[in-house]
C-alpha positions, 0 to 999 in steps of 0.5 A: 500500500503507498504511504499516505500524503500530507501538506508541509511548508516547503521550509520545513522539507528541507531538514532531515527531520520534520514536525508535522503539525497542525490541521495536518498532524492532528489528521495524521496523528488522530485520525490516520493514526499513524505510529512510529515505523509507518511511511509518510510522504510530505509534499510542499503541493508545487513538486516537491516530495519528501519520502519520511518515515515516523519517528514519533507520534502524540496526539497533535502532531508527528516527528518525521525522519526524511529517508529522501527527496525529490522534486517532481517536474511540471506536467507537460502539456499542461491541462486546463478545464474551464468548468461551468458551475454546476447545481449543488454540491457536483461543483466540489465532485467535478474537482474532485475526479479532476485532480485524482485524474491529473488535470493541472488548473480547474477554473471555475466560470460563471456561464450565462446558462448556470443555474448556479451562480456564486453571488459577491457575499458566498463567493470566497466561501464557495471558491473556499471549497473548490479548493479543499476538495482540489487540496483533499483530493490531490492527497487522496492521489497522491499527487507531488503537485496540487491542481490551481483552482483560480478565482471565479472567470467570466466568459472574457476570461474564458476567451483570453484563456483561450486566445492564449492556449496551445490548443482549445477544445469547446465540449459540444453535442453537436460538435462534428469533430470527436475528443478522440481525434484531437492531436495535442500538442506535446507543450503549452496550455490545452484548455478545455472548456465545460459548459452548464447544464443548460448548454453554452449560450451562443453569444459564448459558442462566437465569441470561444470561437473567434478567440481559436476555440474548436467545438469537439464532441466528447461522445454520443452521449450526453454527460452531466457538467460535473462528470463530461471534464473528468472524462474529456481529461481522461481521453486528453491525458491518454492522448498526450502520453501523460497516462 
């Protein structure tokens, strides 16, 4: 079984022993109940991994003994999904299986045809838990780098994204081109883009287009927001050579 992944200050990775401490030790210490002799991997969430081993246990924090380290290189090409947000509780599950998947940056875009919208005075809190489901679930992965969940993007941010990526691929049923022809590049930002439930407006479709966007058509089936981002990242990581 791989050893359990836990978040630590980059400062702190450095030594050859670490206290952890904390949200994180107390979770280590109380819950996974981990004792002296278990492994432990430390990661700074930007590449850096130390391999540990448990020196000592009490009931807020671990001592760690550093066996090695190593710093794992950024992903290449870089996956970006830009995800429409979805009803209820289904925006944290979409990060989720995203980050256990791989993808590098989950963007969180407030489409005109949302049925959720995260009004000015919920906004931080609901970006608040994108970000621990990011945080949460690259642990359960056992990913050295944690995916980058940005603030919420309007569709003028969606575009510039676009006009900036190595390649842009628009989920749409009514796509012509299939995922699974797309040829990625081997460098640079693919950018996939998500829409809601009820659709990417046309206003949206012209304007993604006109900044290079390509509509692709994932399947024939129609998925629900929340789960066509980890299967489109699925094809993608295959196809870059990344799985």
């Amino acid at each position: 079984m791989s050893p359990p992944v836990f978040l630590a200050d980059p400062g702190r990775l450095r030594a050859d022993r670490v206290v952890l401490d904390g949200a994180e030790g107390r979770h280590a210490a109380t819950v996974r109940r981990l004792r002296p002799g278990e492994r432990v991997d430390l990661t700074d969430g930007a590449g850096l991994l130390a391999e540990c081993v448990v020196a000592a246990a009490d009931k807020a924090s671990l001592t760690l003994d550093v066996l090695s380290r190593r710093t794992d290189p950024a992903p290449a090409p870089r996956l970006v999904v830009v995800q429409a947000l979805p009803k209820g509780d289904r925006g944290e599950l979409a990060v989720e299986t995203m980050t256990e998947a791989g993808v590098d940056e989950i963007v969180p875009w407030a489409a005109a045809r949302c049925v959720t919208q995260w009004r000015p005075e919920r906004r931080e809190k609901a970006l608040g838990r994108w970000r621990n489901a990011a945080r949460e679930a690259a642990k359960q992965a056992r990913r050295s780098r944690l995916p980058d969940v940005p603030d919420l993007a309007s569709t003028a941010d969606v575009a510039a994204r676009i006009a900036a990526a190595s390649l842009a691929l628009v989920l749409h049923e009514d796509a012509e081109e299939p995922l699974s022809g797309v040829r990625p590049p081997g460098a640079g930002d693919i950018v996939l883009v998500v829409g809601p439930e009820g659709g990417i407006a046309g206003e949206e479709l012209e304007r993604f287009a006109a900044a290079g966007g390509r509509l692709t058509r994932l399947g024939p089936t129609v998925l629900r927001t929340s789960t066509a981002g980890v299967a489109a990242a699925a094809v993608l990581l295959a196809a870059t050579g990344r799985w």
